[in-house]
C-alpha positions as CSV (number, residue, x, y, z in Angstrom):
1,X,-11.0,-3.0,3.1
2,X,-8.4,-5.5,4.4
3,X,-6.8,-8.0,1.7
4,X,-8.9,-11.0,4.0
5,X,-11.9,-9.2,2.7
6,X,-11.6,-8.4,-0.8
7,X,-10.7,-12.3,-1.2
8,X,-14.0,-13.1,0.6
9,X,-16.0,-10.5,-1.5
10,X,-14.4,-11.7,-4.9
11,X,-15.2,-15.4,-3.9
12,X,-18.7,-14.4,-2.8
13,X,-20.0,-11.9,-5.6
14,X,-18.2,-13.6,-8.8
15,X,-17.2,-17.2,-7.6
16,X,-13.2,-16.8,-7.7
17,X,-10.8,-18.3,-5.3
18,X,-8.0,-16.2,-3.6
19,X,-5.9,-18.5,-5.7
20,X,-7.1,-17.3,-9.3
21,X,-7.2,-14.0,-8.1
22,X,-3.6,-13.9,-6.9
23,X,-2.1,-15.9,-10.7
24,X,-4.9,-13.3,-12.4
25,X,-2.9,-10.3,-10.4
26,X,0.5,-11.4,-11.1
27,X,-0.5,-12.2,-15.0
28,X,-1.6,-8.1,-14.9
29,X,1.7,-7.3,-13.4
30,X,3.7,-9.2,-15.6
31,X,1.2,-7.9,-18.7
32,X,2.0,-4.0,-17.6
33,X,-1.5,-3.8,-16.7
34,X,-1.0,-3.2,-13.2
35,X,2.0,-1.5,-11.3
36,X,2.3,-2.9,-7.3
37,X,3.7,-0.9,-5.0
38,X,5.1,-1.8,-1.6
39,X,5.5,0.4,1.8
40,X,5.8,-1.6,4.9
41,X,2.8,-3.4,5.7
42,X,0.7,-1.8,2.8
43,X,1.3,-3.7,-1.3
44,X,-1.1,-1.0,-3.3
45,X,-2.0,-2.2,-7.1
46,X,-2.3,0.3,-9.3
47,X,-4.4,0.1,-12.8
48,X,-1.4,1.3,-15.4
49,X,-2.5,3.7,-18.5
50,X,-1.9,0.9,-20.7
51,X,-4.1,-1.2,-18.4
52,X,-6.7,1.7,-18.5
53,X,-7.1,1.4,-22.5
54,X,-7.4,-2.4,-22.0
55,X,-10.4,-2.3,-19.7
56,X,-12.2,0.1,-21.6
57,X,-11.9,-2.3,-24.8
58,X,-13.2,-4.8,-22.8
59,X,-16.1,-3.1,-21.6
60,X,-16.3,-2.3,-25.8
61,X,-16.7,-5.9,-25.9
62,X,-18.9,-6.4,-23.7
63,X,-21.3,-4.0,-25.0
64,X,-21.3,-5.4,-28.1
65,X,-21.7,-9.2,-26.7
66,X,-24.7,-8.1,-25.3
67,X,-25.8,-6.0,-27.8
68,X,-26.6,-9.2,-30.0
69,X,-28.0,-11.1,-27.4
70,X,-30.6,-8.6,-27.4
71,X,-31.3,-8.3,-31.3
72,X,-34.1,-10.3,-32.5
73,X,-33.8,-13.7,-34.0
């Protein structure tokens, strides 16, 4: 998918603007999270190892927050 695209789909399915997604990218970078590489006309982002272990605790967390918002009152 061309980079035009993925902007559209992230503002269509989630409601983010090609400007949040480009500060929430660099803040990855910068984090370690992500590693971009550049060859010519390509820029490939890369999810790091330590950026691996941090999107699987999220997903932890998610689990759990909607874990209790299914337990009865």
């Amino acid at each position: 998918m061309h980079v035009t695209g993925t902007y559209r789909l992230m503002k269509e399915r989630y409601g983010v603007a090609r400007t949040a997604t480009d500060s929430s990218l660099k803040a990855a970078i910068q984090l370690g999270l992500v590693e971009q590489y550049e060859s010519g006309e390509y820029t490939v982002n890369m999810i790091t190892p330590r950026g691996n272990i941090v999107a699987v605790k999220v997903k932890e967390l998610e689990k759990a927050l909607i874990g209790e918002t299914n337990l009865p009152a």
